[in-house]
N, C-alpha and C positions, 0 to 999 in steps of 0.2 A: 925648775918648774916646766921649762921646757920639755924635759923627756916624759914628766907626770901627762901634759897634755898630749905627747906623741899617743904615750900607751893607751891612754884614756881613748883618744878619736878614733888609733888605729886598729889596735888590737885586743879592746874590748869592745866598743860599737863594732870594729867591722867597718869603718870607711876607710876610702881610697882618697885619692888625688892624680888628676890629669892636670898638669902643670907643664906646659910644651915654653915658656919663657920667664925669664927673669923679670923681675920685679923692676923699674924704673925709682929714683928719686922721690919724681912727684908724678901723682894719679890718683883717677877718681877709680874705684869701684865702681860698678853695677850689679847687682846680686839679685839673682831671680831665681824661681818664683819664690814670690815671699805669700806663705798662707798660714802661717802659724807665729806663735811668739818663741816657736822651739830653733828656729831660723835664726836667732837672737846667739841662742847658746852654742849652733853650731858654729856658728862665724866666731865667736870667742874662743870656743874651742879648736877654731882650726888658725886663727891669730895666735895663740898661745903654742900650739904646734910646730908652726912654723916659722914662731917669732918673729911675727909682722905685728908692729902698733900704726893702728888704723881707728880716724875716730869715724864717727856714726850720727845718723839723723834718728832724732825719737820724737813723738809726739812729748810734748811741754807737759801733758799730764802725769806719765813717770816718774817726772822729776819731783812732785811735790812731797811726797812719798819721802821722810825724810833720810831714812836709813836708804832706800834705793834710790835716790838723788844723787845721794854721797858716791855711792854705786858705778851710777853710770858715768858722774862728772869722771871719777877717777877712771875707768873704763874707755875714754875718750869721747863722752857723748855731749851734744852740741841739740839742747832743747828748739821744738819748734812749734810757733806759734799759727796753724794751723790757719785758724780765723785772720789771721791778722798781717797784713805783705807787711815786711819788715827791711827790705832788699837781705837778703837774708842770702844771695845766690851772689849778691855783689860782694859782700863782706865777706864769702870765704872765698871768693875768689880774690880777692885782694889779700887773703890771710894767705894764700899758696903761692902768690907773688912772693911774697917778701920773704918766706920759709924757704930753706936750703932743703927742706924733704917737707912732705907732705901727702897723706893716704887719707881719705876721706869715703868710707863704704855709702851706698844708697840704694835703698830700694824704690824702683822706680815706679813700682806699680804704687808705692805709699801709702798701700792697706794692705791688709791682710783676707778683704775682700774680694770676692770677684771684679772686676774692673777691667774696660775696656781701654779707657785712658788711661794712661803714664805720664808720671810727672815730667816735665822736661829740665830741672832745677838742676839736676846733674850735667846736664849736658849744655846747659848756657854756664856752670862754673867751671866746668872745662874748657868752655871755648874762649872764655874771660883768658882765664889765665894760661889757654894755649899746653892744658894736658891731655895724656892718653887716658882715653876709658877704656878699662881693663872690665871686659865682661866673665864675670865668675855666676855658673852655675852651681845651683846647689841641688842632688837629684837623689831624692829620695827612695827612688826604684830600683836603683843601683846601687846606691848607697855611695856617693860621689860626690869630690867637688869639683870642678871641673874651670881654669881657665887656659884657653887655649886661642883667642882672639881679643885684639886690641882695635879700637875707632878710632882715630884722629877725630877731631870736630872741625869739619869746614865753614859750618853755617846753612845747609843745606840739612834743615834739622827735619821735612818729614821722610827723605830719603833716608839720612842715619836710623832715624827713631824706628824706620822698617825693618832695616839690616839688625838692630839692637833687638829690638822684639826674636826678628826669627831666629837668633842664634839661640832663645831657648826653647825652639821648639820643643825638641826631644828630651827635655828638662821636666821631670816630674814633682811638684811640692809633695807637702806632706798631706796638706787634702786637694787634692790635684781638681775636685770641685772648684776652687776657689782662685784656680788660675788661668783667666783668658786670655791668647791673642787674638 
């Protein structure tokens, strides 16, 4: 399956990959800009590519959906309750403690709207459980994905949270409307 996904992302789309370091054990993702649900398919498709299993944050609503429940649960995806604080950043950061590996992707912006604010749930379950965020671009202008910088989390979150932003500056979404720093 793997090579179906290489040929599929690489050599019929047309994407690349800047990939300047190895993959860690355990780490969060950050995946930006997110402006579409096609952002969904490329991340699977570049997971299957490069045979990383990696779960995912989706709004709760997805999941009701019963054949795409089935879907996403088996896809690695982890429903969320939007409305509702559930310590939700506690428990997986407690799930990545006790795991011998652990990839967990997020999108920070948490819509697919324009938005000035970014969640911070990725990066208080990094710092919980003392992982690297691995910031992965996804750029649609180039046709790329692009990681090539990791964050340690020190607790010094609106300094990170600036440094995380600008690394996508030059990162184009798919409706590049839709994505502010």
């Amino acid at each position: 399956m793997q090579r179906f996904f290489r040929f599929l992302l690489y050599r019929v789309m047309g994407w690349r990959t800047k990939m300047c370091m190895s993959l860690p054990e355990k780490y969060i993702i950050a995946l930006a800009p997110h402006t579409s649900n096609w952002d969904f398919v490329m991340g699977e498709l570049f997971s299957g590519a490069e045979g990383v299993r990696c779960g995912f944050l989706m709004k709760e609503e997805w999941f009701r959906w019963p054949l795409l429940g089935k879907l996403f649960y088996r896809l690695g995806g982890i429903p969320v309750l939007r409305d509702k604080h559930t310590s939700l950043t506690d428990q997986l950061a407690e799930r990545a403690l006790q795991s011998d590996s652990f990839c967990l992707c997020i999108t920070p912006e948490g819509t697919r709207k324009p938005t000035h604010e970014w969640k911070r749930g990725f990066y208080y379950i990094a710092l919980k459980a003392q992982l690297p965020i691995l910031l992965f671009g996804l750029d649609y202008g180039q046709k790329r994905i692009i990681f090539d910088k990791v964050v340690y989390p020190d607790g010094d979150v609106e300094r990170q949270m600036a440094e995380i932003k600008a690394y996508y500056k030059d990162c184009k979404g798919k409706y590049p409307e839709n994505f502010v720093l």
